[in-house]
C-alpha positions in Angstrom: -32.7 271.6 31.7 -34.4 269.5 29.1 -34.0 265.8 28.4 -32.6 264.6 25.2 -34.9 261.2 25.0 -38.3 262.6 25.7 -37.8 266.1 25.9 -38.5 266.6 29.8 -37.9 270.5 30.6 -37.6 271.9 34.0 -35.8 274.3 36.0 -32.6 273.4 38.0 -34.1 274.7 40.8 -36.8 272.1 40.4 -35.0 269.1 39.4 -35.2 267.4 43.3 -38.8 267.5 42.7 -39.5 266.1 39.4 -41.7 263.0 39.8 -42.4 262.2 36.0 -40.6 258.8 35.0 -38.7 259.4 31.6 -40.4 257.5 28.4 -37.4 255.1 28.8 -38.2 253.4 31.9 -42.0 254.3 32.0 -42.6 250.6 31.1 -40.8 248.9 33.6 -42.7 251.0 36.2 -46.3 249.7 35.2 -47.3 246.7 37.8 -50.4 245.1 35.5 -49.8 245.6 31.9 -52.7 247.0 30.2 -52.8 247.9 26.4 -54.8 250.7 25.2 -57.9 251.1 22.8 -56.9 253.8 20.2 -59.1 255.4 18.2 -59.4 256.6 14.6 -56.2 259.1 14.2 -57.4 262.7 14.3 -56.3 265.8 15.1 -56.3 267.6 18.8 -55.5 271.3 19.3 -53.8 272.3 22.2 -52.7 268.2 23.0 -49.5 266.6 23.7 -47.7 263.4 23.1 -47.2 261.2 26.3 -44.1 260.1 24.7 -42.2 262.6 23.5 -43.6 265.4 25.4 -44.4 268.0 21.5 -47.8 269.6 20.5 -49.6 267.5 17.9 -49.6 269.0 15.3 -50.2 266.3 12.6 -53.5 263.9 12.7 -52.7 261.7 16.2 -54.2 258.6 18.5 -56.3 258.8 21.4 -56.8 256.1 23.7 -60.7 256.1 23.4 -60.3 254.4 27.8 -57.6 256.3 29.3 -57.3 259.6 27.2 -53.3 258.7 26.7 -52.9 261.1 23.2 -49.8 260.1 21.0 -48.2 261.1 17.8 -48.3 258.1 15.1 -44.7 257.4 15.3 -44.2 257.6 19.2 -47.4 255.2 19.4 -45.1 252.2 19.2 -43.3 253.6 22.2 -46.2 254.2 24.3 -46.3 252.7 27.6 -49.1 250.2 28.5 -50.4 251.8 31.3 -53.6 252.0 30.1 -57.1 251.5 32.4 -57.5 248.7 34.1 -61.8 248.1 33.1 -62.3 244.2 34.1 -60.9 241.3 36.0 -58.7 239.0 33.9 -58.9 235.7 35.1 -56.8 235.0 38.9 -56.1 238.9 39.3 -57.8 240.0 42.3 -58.5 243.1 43.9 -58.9 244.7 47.3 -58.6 248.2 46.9 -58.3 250.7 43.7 -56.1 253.4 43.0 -56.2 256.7 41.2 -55.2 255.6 37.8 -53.1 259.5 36.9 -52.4 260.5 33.6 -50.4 263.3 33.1 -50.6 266.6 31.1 -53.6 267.7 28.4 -56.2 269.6 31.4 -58.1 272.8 30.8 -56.1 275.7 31.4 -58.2 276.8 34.2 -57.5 273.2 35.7 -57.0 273.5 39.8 -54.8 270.8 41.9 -57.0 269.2 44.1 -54.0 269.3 47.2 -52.7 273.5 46.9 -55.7 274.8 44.9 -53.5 276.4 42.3 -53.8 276.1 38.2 -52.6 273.0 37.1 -53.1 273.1 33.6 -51.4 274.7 31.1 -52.5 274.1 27.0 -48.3 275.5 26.4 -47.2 272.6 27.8 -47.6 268.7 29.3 -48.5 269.7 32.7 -50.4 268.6 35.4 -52.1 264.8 36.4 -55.3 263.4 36.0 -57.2 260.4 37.5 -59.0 258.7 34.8 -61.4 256.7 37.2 -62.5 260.0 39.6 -61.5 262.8 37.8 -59.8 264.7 40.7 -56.6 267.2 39.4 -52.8 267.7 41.0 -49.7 269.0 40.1 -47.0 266.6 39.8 -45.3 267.5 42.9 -48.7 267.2 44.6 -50.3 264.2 43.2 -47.9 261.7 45.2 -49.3 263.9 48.5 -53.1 262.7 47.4 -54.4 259.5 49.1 -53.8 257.1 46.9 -57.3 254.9 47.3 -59.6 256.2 44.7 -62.9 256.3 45.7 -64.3 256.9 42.0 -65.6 260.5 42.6 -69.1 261.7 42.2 -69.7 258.8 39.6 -69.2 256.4 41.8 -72.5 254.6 41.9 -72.6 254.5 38.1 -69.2 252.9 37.6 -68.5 249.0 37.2 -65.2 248.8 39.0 -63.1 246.0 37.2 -63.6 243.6 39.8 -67.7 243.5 38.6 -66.4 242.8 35.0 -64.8 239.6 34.2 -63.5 239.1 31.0 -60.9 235.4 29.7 -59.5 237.5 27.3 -55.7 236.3 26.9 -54.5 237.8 23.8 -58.0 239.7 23.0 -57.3 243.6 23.0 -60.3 246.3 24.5 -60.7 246.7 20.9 -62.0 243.8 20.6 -64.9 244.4 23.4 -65.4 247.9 22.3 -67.2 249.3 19.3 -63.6 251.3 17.9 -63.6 251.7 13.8 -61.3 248.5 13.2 -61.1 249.5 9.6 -59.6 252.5 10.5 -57.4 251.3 12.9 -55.7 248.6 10.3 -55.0 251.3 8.2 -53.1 253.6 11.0 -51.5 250.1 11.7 -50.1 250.0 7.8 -48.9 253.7 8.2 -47.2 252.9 11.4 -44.8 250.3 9.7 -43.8 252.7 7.1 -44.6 256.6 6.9 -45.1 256.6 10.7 -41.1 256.0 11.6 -40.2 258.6 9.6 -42.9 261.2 9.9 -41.4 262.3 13.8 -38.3 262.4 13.2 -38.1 264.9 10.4 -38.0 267.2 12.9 -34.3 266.4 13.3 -33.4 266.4 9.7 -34.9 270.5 9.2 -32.5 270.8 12.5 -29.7 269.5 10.9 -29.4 270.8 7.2 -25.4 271.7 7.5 -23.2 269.7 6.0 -21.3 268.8 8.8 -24.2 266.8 10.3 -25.5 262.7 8.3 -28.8 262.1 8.8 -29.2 258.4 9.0 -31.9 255.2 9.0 -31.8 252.7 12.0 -33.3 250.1 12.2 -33.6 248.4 15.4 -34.0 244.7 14.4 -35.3 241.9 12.1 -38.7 242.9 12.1 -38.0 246.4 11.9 -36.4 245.3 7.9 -38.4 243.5 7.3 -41.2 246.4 7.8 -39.0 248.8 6.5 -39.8 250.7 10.3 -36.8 252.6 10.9 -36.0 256.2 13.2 -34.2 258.5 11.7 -31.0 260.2 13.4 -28.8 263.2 12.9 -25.2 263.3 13.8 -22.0 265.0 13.0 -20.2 263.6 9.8 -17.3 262.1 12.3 -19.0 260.9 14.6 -17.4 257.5 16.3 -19.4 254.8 16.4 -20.0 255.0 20.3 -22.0 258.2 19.8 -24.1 256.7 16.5 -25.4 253.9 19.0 -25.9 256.4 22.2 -27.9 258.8 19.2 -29.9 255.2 18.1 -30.5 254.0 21.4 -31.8 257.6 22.5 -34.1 257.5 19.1 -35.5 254.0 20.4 -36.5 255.1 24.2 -33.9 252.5 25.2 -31.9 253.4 28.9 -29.2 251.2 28.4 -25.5 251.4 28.5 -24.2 251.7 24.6 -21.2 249.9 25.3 -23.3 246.9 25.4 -24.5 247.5 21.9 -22.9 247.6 17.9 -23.9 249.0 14.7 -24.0 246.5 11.5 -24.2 248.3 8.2 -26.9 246.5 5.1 -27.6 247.9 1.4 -30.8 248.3 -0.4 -30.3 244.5 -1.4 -29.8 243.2 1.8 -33.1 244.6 3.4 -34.7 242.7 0.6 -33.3 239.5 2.4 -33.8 237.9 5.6 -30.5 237.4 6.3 -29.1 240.6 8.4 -26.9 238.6 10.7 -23.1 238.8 10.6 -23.1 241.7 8.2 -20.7 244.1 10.4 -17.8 245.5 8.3 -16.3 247.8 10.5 -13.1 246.1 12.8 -12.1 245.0 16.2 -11.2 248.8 17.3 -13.6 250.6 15.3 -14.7 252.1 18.4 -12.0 254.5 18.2 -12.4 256.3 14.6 -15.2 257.5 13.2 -18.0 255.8 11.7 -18.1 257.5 8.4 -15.9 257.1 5.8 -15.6 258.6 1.9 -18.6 256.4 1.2 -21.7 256.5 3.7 -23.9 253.3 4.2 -27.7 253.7 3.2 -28.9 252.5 6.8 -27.8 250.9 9.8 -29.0 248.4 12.1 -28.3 248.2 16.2 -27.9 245.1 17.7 -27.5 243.6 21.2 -23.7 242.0 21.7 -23.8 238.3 22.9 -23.5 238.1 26.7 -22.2 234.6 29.0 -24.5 235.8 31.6 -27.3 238.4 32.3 -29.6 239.7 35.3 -33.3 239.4 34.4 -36.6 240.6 36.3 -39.4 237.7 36.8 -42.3 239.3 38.4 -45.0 237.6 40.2 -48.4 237.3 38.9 -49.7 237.1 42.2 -50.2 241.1 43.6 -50.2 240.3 47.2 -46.7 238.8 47.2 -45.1 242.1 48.7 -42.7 242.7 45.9 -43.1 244.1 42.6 -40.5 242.0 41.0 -37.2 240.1 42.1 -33.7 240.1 40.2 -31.8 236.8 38.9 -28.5 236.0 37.6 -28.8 233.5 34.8 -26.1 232.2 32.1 -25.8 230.1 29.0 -26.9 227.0 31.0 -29.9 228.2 32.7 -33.5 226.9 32.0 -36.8 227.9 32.4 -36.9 225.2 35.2 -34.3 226.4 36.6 -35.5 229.5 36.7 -38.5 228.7 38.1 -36.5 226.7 40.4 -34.3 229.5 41.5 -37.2 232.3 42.0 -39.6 230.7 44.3 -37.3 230.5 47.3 -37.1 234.2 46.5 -41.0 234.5 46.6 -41.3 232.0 49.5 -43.1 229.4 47.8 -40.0 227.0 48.7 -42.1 224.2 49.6 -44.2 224.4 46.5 -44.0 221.8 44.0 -42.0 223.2 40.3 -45.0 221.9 38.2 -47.3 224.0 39.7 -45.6 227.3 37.7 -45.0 228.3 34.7 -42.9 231.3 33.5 -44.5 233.1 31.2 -43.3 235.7 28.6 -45.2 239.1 28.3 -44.7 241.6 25.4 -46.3 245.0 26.6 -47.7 246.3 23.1 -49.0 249.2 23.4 -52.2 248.4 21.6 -51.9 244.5 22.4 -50.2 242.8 25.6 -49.1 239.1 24.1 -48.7 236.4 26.7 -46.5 232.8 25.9 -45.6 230.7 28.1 -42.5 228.9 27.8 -41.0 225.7 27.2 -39.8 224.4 30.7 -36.0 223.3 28.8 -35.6 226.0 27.1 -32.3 227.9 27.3 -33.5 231.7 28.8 -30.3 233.1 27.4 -31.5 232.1 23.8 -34.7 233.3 24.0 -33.1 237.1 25.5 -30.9 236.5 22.2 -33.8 235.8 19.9 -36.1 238.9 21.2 -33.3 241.0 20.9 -32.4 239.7 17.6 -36.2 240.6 16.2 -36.0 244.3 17.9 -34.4 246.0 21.1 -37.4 247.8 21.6 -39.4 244.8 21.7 -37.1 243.6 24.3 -37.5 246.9 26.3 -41.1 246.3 26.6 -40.9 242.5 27.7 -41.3 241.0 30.9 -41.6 237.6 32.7 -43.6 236.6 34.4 -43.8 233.4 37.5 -47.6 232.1 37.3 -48.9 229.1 39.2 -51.1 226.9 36.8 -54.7 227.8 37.6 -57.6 225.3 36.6 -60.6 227.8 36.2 -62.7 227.0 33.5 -62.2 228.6 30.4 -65.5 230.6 29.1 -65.6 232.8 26.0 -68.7 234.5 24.7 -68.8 235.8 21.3 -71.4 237.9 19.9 -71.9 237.6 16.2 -74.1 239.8 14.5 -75.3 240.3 10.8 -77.1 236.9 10.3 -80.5 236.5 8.2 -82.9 237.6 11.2 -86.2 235.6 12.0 -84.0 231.9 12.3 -84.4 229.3 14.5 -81.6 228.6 17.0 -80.8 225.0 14.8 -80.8 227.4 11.4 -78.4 229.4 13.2 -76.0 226.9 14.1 -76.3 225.2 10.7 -75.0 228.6 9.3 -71.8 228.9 11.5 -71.2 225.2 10.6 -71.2 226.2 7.3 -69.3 229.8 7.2 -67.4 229.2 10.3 -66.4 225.6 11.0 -66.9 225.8 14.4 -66.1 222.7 16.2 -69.7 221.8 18.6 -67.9 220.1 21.1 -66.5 223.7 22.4 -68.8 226.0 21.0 -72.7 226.7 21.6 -75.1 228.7 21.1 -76.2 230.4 24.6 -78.5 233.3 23.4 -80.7 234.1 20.2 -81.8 237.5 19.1 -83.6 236.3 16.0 -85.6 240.0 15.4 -81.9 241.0 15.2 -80.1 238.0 13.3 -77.6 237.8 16.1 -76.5 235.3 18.4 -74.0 234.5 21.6 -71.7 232.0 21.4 -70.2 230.5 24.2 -66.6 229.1 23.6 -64.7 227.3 26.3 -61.3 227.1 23.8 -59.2 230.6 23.8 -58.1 229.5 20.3 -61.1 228.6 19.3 -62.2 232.1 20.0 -59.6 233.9 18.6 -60.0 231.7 15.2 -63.8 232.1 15.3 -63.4 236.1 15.8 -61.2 236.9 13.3 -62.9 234.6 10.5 -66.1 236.7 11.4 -64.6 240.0 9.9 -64.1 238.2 6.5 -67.4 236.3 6.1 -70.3 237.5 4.3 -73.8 235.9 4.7 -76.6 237.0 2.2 -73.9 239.5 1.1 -74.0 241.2 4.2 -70.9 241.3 6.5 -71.1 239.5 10.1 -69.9 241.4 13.1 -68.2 239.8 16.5 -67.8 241.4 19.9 -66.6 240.2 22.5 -68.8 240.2 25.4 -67.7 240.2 29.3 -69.4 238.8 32.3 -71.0 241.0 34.3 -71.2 239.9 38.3 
């Protein structure tokens, strides 16, 4: 048997014992959302895609933390599970376990529970823990205790409880010395070469003429991009099967009846005005979805619901549960919401203004965190992600947080200044090139042999600002550098 979304083979014999989760519902399965730290794309002999399970054979990403290896258009889709590396404000920590990542061992790889070969460089085989290094089959690695102990390496490793880092919406790349220049430009050939580049597979597949090939486009952003996923489907097909062939194309496990295809030219993409641009009829369901004249591209949408049942997971990790279901219709709040949940969590007697729900988009090179507006309508905002993509909706949660008051404390290191300064020249520079506002920003440490300093920002905006001005200013015509630096305890 083999799996038409992420091309899963196994035997039927072996079916009852297949443990991998299907690309599809991989991100609802991950319990803290970390994104990963890719590298410079390159090419790997004898690697395979997490996502869609093929050989790389074109240049691909590795995750430089958790050696997660993707093709350039599955990297959208790739599940942020990465390495957890430091403590992120309240999260707290008892015990660690194996952090497994599957396939891409050494042939001569042996499971650490039956002693056989594991590996296999035909195929994505075998698991992995990134933090111990210990290797299992996939039937066996649920048999291994799941406390890692860290291995042999254990009394060289920071485990991510040593390691604090405030970082909110900074990435690992942002901490780690990764090519950034290099990284915007895979960024550019994701939006447009990268979407079609894996699925021209399908089109060599399909070269009769009985078959359409066809652009989708899963949303707002995805035209305005011009990021689509090519499909191939029989000339007659009904419109039910186009949407089960998009949704499949988009790693989206949803039922298709709850989905519709709008047709746009050439002009409208230039315009961002998609909405309400669906010309087929009531019952079009029924026929098939191509006429004489065949639309240059199509875009899936979501259809308008009264009422939906959404996840809100805890951002506490000792609560027992890893999330808890909630039926919520056009009249439903976030307050209400919150409201609603905490009985469910048994914080009843807890005060509403002490939470916050919180909206997390599960990038896979970036996890975003908002929190929301305590009157706004949770219907609208489902209607609103949906309307910008569907796969951006796939890989968004929400979150219940109680408001925490630890202070917030940023340090920056900027590097490339004129060396041999005094710590007053130093701040009359960053004054000058950077704005920076003194009354949450100082400067902790000098390195004047090396022109560098740390700056100590207790404002997450203020950070973010400071950081990404850095990469555009030049002093003495040379470029400034910033890291960001974590606390070490």
């Amino acid at each position: 048997f083999i799996s038409t979304v992420c091309n899963f083979m196994s035997h039927e014999k072996c079916l009852k014992n297949v443990k991998i989760p299907c690309s599809c519902i991989a991100p609802s399965l991950v319990r803290v959302p970390v994104a990963h730290c890719f590298g410079p794309p390159g090419h790997y002999k004898k690697k395979f895609c997490t996502v869609c399970r093929k050989s790389l054979e074109s240049p691909a990403f590795r995750c430089e933390v958790c050696e997660l290896h993707v093709h350039t258009d599955c990297i959208l889709f790739a599940c942020s599970d990465c390495r957890q590396c430091h403590q992120d404000g309240h999260l707290d920590h008892d015990t660690y376990h194996h952090h497994w990542r599957e396939g891409n061992l050494s042939s001569s790889a042996r499971c650490e529970f039956c002693k056989k070969t594991c590996g296999s460089s035909e195929v994505l085989s075998g698991m992995r823990c990134e933090w111990c290094g210990i290797l299992a089959h996939a039937a066996c690695y649920v048999i291994v205790t799941p406390e890692c102990t860290f291995g042999r390496l254990r009394n060289m490793i920071l485990p991510p409880n040593c390691v604090q880092l405030f970082s909110r919406n900074f990435s690992k790349l942002h901490c780690f010395r990764i090519s950034e220049n290099l990284q915007t430009e895979s960024d550019e050939d994701d939006d447009v070469d990268g979407s079609t580049q894996g699925s021209t597979k399908d089109i060599q597949i399909s070269t009769d003429s009985s078959k359409q090939t066809l652009k989708i486009f899963d949303g707002n952003d995805a035209v305005k991009r011009n990021q689509f996923r090519l499909i191939s489907v029989p000339r007659i097909a009904k419109n039910e099967e186009v949407v089960e062939a998009a949704l499949r194309a988009y790693y989206i496990n949803d039922d298709q009846q709850e989905y519709e295809l709008q047709t746009f030219t050439q002009q409208v993409l230039l315009s961002d005005d998609v909405i309400n641009r669906n010309d087929a009829v009531e019952d079009s369901n029924l026929g098939p979805v191509f006429r004489e004249s065949v639309p240059e591209a199509w875009i899936i949408r979501a259809k308008p619901k009264d009422e939906e049942v959404i996840r809100i997971y805890p951002a506490w990790l000792k609560v027992g549960m890893a999330y808890v279901s909630l039926r919520v219709n056009k009249d439903s709040m976030v307050q209400t919401v919150i409201k609603e949940v905490l009985p469910l969590l048994g914080r009843q007697t807890e005060c509403l203004q002490n939470f916050r729900l919180v909206e997390v988009l599960m990038g896979s090179k970036q996890v975003q965190r908002m929190v929301l507006d305590n009157q706004e309508l949770i219907l609208n905002r489902l209607k609103d992600i949906r309307k910008t993509s569907i796969r951006q909706m796939n890989q968004t949660r929400f979150y219940i947080v109680e408001n925490s008051k630890s202070i917030v404390e940023v340090n920056l290191f900027v590097g490339g200044l004129p060396p041999q300064l005094s710590p007053e020249e130093y701040t009359n520079i960053l004054k000058e090139e950077l704005a920076i506002k003194t009354n949450v920003v100082s400067v902790s440490h000098v390195y004047q042999a090396q022109g560098a300093v740390v700056l100590q920002i207790s404002c997450f905006s203020e950070a973010e600002r400071i950081y990404m001005l850095v990469k555009d200013t030049v002093v003495n015509d040379k470029p400034l550098n910033a890291v960001v630096i974590p606390t070490v305890m």
